[in-house]
N, C-alpha and C positions, 0 to 999 in steps of 0.2 A: 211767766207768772203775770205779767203788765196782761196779758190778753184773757187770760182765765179771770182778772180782778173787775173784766168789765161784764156786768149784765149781761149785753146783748149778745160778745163771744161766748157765755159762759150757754145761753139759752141756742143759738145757732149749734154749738158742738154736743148740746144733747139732743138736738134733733138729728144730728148726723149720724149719730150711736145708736137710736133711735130708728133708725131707717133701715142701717147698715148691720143691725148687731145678726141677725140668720146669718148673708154673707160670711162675716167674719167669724162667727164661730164655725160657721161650714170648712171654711180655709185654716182657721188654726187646727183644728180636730185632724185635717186631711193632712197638713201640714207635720204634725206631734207624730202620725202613723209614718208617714214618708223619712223621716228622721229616723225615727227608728230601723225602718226597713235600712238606710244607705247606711248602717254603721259597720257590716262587716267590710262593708266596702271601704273606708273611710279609716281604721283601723290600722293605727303604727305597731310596726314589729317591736317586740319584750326586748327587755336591756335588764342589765344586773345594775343596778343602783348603788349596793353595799362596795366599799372599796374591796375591803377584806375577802371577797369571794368573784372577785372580778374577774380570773381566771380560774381552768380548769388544768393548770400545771402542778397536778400532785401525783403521788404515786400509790396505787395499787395496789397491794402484795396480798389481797383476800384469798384464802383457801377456802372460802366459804361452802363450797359444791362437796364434798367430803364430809366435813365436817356439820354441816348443815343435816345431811341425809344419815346419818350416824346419830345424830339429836332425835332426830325424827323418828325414826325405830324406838329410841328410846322412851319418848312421848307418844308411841303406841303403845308400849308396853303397860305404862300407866294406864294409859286410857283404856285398856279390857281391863286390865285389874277392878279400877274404879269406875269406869262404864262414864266417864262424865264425857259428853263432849262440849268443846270451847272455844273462843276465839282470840287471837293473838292480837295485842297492840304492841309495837316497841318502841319505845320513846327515848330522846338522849343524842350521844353521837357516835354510834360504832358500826357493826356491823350485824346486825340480828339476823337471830337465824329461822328459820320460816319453814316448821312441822308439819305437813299436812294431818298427822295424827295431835291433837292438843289435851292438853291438860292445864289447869286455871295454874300460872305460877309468875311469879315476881323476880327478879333479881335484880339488884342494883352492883354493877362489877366497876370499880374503882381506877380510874386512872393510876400509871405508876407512879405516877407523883403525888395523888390524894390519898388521901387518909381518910375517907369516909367508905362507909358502906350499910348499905341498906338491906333487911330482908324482912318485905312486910310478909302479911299474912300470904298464905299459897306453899305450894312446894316447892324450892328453889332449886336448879340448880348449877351450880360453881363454876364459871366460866370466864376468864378472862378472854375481854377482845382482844389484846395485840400488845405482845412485848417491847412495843416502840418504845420513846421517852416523849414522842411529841404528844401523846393523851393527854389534854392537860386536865378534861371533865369527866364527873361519874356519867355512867351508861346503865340506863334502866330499862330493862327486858321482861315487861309485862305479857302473861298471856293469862285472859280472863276467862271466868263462867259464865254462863248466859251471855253472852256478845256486848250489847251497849249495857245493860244493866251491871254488868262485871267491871265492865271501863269504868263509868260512872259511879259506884262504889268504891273503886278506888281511887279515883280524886278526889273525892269528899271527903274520904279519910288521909289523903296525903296531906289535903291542905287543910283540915280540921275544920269544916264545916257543913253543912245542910241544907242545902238548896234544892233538897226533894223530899218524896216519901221515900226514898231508901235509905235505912239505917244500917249503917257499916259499922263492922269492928275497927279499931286504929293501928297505926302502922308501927311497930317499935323504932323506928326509925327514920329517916328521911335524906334526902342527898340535897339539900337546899331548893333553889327556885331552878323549876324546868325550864329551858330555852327553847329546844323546839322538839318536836315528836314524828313520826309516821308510823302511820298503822298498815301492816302488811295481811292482805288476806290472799293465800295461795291454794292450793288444792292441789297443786303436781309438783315435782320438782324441774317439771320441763314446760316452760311458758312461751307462747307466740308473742306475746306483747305487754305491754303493762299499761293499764289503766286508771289516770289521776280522778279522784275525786277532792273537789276545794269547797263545797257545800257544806255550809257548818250550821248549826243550829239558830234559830230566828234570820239566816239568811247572811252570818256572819262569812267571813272569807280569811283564809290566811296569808301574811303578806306575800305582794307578788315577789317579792322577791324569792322566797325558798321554793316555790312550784319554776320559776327561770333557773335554779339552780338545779333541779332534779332531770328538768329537760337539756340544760347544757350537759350535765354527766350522762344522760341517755344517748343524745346525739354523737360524745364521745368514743361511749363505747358500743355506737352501733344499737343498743337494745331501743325496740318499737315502741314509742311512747304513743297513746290515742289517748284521747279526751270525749266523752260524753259515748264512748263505742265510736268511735269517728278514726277512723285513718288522715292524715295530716291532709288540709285541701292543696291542688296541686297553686303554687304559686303564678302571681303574676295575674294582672285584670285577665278573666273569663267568666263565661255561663255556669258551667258546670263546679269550679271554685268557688263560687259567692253564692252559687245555692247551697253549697255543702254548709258551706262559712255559716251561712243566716241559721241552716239546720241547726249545727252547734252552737249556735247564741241561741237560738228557742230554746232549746231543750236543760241551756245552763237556766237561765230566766223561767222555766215550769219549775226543776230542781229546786232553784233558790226562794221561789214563791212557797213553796210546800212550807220551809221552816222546820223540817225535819233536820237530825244530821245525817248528811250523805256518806258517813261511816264513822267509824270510832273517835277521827280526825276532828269530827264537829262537836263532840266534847271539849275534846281539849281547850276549845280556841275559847271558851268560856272561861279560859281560868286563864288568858293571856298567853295561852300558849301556843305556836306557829307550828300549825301541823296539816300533815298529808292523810289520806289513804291509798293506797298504791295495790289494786287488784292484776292477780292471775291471770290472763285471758288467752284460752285455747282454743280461737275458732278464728285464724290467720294460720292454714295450714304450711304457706308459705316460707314462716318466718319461724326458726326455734334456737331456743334460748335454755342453757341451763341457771341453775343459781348461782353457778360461779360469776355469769356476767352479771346478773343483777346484784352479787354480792360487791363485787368492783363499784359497781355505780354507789352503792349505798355509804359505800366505805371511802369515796372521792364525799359525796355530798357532807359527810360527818368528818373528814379531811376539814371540811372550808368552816362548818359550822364551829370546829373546835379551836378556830382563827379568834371567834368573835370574840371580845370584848364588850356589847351590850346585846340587847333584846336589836330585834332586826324590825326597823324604824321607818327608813329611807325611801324606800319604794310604797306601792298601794296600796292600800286596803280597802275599798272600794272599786270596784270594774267590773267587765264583763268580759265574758272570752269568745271569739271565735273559732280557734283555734288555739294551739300552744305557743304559737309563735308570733300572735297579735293577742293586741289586746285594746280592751273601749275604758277610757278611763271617766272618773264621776264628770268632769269637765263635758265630756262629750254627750253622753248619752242621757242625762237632767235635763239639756233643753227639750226632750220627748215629752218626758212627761208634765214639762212648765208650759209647753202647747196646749196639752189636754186641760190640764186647771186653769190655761186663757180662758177657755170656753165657758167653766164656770163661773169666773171674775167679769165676764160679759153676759152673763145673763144676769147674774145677781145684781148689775150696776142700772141697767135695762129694769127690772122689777122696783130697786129704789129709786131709779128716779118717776115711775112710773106713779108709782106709790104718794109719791113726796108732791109730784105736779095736783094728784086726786084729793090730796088733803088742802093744797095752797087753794082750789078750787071748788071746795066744799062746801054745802049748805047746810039743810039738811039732809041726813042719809037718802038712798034710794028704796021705794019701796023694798020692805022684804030683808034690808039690809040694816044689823044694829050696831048702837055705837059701844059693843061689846071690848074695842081694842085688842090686843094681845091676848087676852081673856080665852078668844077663840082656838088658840093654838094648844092650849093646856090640854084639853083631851086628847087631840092624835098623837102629840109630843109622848106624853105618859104611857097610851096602850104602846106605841112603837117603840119604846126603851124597854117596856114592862115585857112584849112581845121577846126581846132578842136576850134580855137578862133569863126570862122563864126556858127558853133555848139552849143558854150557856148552862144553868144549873140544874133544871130539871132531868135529863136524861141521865144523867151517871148514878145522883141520888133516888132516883125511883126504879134503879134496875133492879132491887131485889121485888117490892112492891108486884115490878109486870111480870118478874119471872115466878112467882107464885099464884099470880093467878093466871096467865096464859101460857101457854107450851111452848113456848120460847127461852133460849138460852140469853145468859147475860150480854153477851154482846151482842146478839140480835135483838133484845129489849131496847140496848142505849141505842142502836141505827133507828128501827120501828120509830121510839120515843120522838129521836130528830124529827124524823122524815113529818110525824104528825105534827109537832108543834111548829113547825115550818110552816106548812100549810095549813094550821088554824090560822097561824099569825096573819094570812093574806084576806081571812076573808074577817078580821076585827077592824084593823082603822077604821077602814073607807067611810064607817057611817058617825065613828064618835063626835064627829061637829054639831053632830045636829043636839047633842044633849047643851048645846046652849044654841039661845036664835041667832040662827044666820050668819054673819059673818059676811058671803058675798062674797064680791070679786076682788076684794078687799084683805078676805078670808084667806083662799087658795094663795093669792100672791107671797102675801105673808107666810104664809108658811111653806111656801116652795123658795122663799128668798131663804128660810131657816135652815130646809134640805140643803138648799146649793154652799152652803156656808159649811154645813157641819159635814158636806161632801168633802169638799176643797181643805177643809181642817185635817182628815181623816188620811186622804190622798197627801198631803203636803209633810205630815209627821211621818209616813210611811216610807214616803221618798228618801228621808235619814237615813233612815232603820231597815228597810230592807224594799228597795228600788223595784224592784223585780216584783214583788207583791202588788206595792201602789201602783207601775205602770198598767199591770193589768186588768185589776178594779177600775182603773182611769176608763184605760178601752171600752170596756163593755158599759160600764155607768155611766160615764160621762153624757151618749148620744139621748139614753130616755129623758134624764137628768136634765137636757137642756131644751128637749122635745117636748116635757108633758105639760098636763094643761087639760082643765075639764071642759066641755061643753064638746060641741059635734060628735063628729064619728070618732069613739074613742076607740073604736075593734084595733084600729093597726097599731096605736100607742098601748093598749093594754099586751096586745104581742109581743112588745119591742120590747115592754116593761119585764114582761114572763123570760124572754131570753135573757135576758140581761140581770136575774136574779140571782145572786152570788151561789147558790145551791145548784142552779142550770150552768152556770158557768164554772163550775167546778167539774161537772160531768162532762161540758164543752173541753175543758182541760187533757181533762182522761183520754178524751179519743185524741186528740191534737199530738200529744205524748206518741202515741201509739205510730200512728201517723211519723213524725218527726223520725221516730227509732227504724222506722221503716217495715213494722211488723203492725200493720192496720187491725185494729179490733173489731168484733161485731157487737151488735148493740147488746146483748146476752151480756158478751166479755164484759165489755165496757160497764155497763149496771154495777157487776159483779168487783168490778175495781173500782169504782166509785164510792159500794158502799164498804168497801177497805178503807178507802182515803177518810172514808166519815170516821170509823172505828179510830183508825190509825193516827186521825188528827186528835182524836180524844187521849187515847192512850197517851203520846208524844207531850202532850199537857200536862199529863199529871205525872209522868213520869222524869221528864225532863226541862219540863217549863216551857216548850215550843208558846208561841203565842200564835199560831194562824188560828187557831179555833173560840177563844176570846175576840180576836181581831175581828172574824169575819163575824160572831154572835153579839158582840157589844157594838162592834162599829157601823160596820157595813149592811148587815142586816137592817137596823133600824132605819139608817140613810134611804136604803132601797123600801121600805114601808112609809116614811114618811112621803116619797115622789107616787107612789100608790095609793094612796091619801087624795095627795092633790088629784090623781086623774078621777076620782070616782067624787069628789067635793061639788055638794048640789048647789 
C-alpha cells in the first residue's frame, strides 16, 4: 500500500500493465484452458460423506425379478386397453418395479409403521414393498403420461403450486416432504448396464453423495454402472485413461451447459429433492443382468436412505465428473474459469487507464472527435439490448402470424424466426454511433471497456448458477472480447468475431457432442440437430423454466453485438 500511495510507483506500474497486458492475457487465457484440460487428471476418488450410509452392510431379500415382470404384463394389459403410453418415475425409499409396458399411475405404499397413504390422481395399484418392520418411510411409485410433462404435473400438484404453463389437477392426498427419488427408464427386463444421469434442470446436480451411494450398492452387487455411455476408465496415470476421463468431463460440461433436465431426476431437484435417473442399457453384449440384481441394489440404496434422519447435506452440490469414481470439486475447477475473466479484468484496466491518461491530457478534442461523453454509447447500448430482447420474444409470439402466411409449420416458424433476427441483429449496431457526431477513439474504447464489463458480469453470475455454461461462453468470447478493435485489417477479427458468436458456437457444440460420444456427425446431421437444440431450448423454457434460451438472448448475445460494434466503429 506505502508503494501504490506514491505517484511515481503508482505511474511506473501502469506502464508495466501497459506494455505487458497482450502477454499476460495470452498467458492467463492459455493458462484457464490448461486448468481445465489437467483436471481429470488431478481428480480425487468419491467418498460417502453422510455417516448414516457409510456402509454397504445391509441385507437384501428383493424378489423383485418375479414380481417385477408379473407387474409388467399387467401394465400391458392396461396399456392396449387404453392405448396410452408413459413413462415411469419412482421416487421414495423401496424397491420399484420397472414395466417395460407403462400406464400413468401413482401410489404411495406406507411403511408398517406409518399411517399415511397416498393415491393421487392416476390408476393405482396396491402394493406393499416389504413386510419388514425396519420401513420406517412412505414409498411413492409414480409412473406418468407424457414423460417430463407427467413428472412435472405432478409436482406441482404434490407440492401446490405453479411454476409453469401446466395446470394440474391436485392430489387428494400427500405423504409429507420427499427426501430423495430415482427415476428408472428400462425397456427390457434384461439389462447390460445401467446408466446414471445427475443433469438437472438450469445445470442443477444432486448431492454427491446419493450418485457415491448408488455406485457403492453397484460395485456391490456386481451390476455395471457407466456414466455419460462411458465404461469405467481403466485406473491408474495412463494415455488412454485420461483421454476417456476428459471425454467424460466434456460431455457432463455440453450436458450441464444445455440446462435442460437430463431426465425426470432434473425435475425433482427443483423442488429440493435428491434424485437420479438410472437408464437400461443393452449394447454391453458382454455383461447381463436381470432386475433381480438391480432390484437388490435399489432396495440396499433405499436400505441406507430409510437410515436418514435429515435431507442429505454433507457432501457436494457443485462438481464435475470424470468418472464415477472421481470427482472435480467447485474448489478445483473455478480457478478455470477466474483465468478466462483475468483476461477480461486486464483489458478493461488497460482501456481505463488509457482513457483516464487521454482526459488528464486533454485540450481541446481532436479534429472530428466531440465532447459528446457517454452520450455516444446510448445508441449501440439500446439497438444491442433491443437486438437480443426482440430475439427472446419475437419468435414464439409471431409463430402464428408466419404460419399463416408462409407454408411453414409452427416450429419451423419459431427456428426460421431465430435464425433471421439473429442475423438482422449483426448487420444493425455497427453504424448506430454515427446518429451522434463522432465520438472517436474515445468512443470505441468506451464502449468496448462497457462490453468487457457487462462480459465479465455475465461470465462471473454464471459461474454460481451453472459453471459449465459460463466456462464455455468464457472460451469462445473471451479471445474476440479481448482482441477487437476498429481500424486496419479487420477481415481476421471480424472471423474470430463470426466464430465466436453464441449461435455458431452452439452448432460448434453439436458436432463436439458427436465427436465426444464417438459417433461423428456430418454437417447435414449436425444442421439438423442444431435446429432441435434451437426448438428444444425454446420449448424447455416455457415449459419448464430452463434458462439457457434467456441467458444466451438477453445476455450473451447483446455482449457479443456490442464487441461487433466496436470492430466496425468509424
Amino acid at each position: 500500500m506505502g508503494l501504490l500511495s506514491d505517484p511515481q510507483c503508482r505511474r511506473a506500474l501502469a506502464r508495466l500493465l501497459l506494455s505487458l497486458n497482450t502477454p499476460l492475457c495470452v498467458l492467463s487465457y492459455l493458462s484457464g484452458l490448461t486448468w481445465f484440460l489437467l483436471l481429470p487428471a488431478l481428480a480425487p476418488r468419491t467418498y460417502l460423506s453422510e455417516n448414516a450410509m457409510g456402509s454397504t452392510m445391509v441385507g437384501e431379500g428383493s424378489d423383485l425379478g418375479a414380481r417385477a415382470l408379473a407387474l409388467a404384463r399387467e401394465f400391458g394389459g392396461h396399456k392396449r386397453k387404453a392405448g396410452w403410453s408413459v413413462a415411469p418415475t419412482f421416487s421414495g425409499c423401496s424397491e420399484p418395479p420397472a414395466p417395460p409396458a407403462r400406464r400413468r399411475c401413482c401410489c404411495s405404499c406406507p411403511a408398517p409403521r406409518a399411517a399415511r397413504t397416498t393415491r393421487p390422481w392416476g390408476c393405482c395399484w396396491p402394493w406393499r414393498a416389504s413386510a419388514e418392520v425396519y420401513w420406517a418411510k412412505d414409498l411413492i411409485f409414480l409412473v406418468t403420461e407424457h414423460d417430463l410433462l407427467g413428472t412435472q404435473a405432478w409436482l406441482e400438484a404434490y407440492h401446490d403450486v405453479n411454476l409453469t404453463d401446466i395446470h394440474s389437477g391436485g392430489v387428494p392426498g400427500r405423504a409429507g416432504a420427499i427426501q430423495a427419488a430415482l427415476a428408472l427408464e428400462l425397456s427390457s427386463d434384461v439389462v447390460t448396464s445401467v446408466d446414471v444421469a445427475v443433469e438437472g434442470l438450469n445445470g442443477q446436480l444432486p448431492n454427491l453423495d446419493l450418485l457415491n451411494l448408488f455406485h457403492s450398492f453397484c460395485l456391490k452387487s456386481g451390476l455395471l454402472c457407466t456414466f455419460q455411455g462411458k465404461l469405467p476408465p481403466p485406473e491408474g496415470p495412463s494415455g488412454p485413461g485420461y483421454a476417456q476421463s476428459l471425454r467424460t468431463l466434456g460431455l457432463m460440461v455440453l450436458g450441464q451447459a444445455g440446462g435442460g433436465p437430463g431426465g425426470a431426476h432434473g425435475l425433482f431437484l427443483r423442488f429440493r429433492i435428491e434424485a437420479l435417473t438410472l437408464r437400461g442399457i443393452n449394447s454391453f453384449r458382454q455383461h447381463k443382468f436381470d432386475l433381480g440384481v438391480l432390484g437388490r441394489t435399489l432396495e440396499g440404496m433405499f436400505r441406507k436412505l430409510n437410515n436418514l434422519l435429515e435431507r442429505l447435506h454433507q457432501s457436494y452440490f457443485l462438481y464435475l465428473l470424470p468418472s464415477l469414481s472421481r470427482f472435480v470439486s467447485i474448489g478445483s475447477y473455478v480457478p478455470a474459469l477466474a483465468l478466462l475473466l483475468l483476461v477480461l479484468a486486464l483489458r478493461a484496466l488497460d482501456l481505463w487507464m488509457r482513457l483516464s491518461r487521454s482526459e488528464e491530457g486533454e485540450g481541446d478534442p481532436p479534429p472530428g472527435e466531440a465532447r459528446g461523453g457517454l452520450l455516444w454509447l446510448v445508441p449501440p447500448i439500446l439497438v444491442s439490448w433491443g437486438a437480443g430482447t426482440a430475439l427472446y420474444l419475437l419468435p414464439v409470439r409471431g409463430q402464428a402470424v408466419a404460419t399463416q402466411h408462409f407454408p411453414v409449420g409452427e416450429a419451423e416458424a419459431v427456428v426460421l424466426a431465430l435464425i433471421g433476427i439473429y442475423v438482422a441483429g449483426m448487420a444493425l449496431p455497427h453504424s448506430t454511433h454515427r446518429a451522434l457526431s463522432g465520438g472517436g477513439q474515445r468512443g470505441w474504447m468506451s464502449l468496448k471497456l462497457v462490453a468487457l464489463l457487462a462480459l465479465a458480469l455475465l461470465l462471473s453470475c454464471l459461474a454460481l448458477l451453472n459453471f459449465s455454461l459460463g466456462f464455455l461462453l468464457g472460451a469462445t468470447l473471451v479471445p474476440p472480447a479481448a482482441a477487437v478493435r476498429p481500424g486496419g485489417n479487420r477481415l481476421p477479427l471480424a472471423i474470430l468475431l463470426v466464430l465466436s458468436t453464441p449461435g455458431l458456437s452452439l452448432f460448434l457444440a453439436v458436432l463436439l457432442e458427436r465427436e465426444l460420444l464417438e459417433a461423428p456427425a456430418g454437417l447435414g446431421e449436425a444442421w439438423q440437430r442444431f435446429l432441435g437444440a434451437l426448438g428444444q431450448g425454446l420449448l424447455q423454457e416455457h415449459l419448464h423454466g430452463a434458462h439457457l434460451s434467456p441467458l444466451l438472448c438477453l445476455g450473451a448475445y447483446p455482449c457479443w453485438l456490442l464487441l461487433w460494434n466496436v470492430l466496425w466503429w468509424k
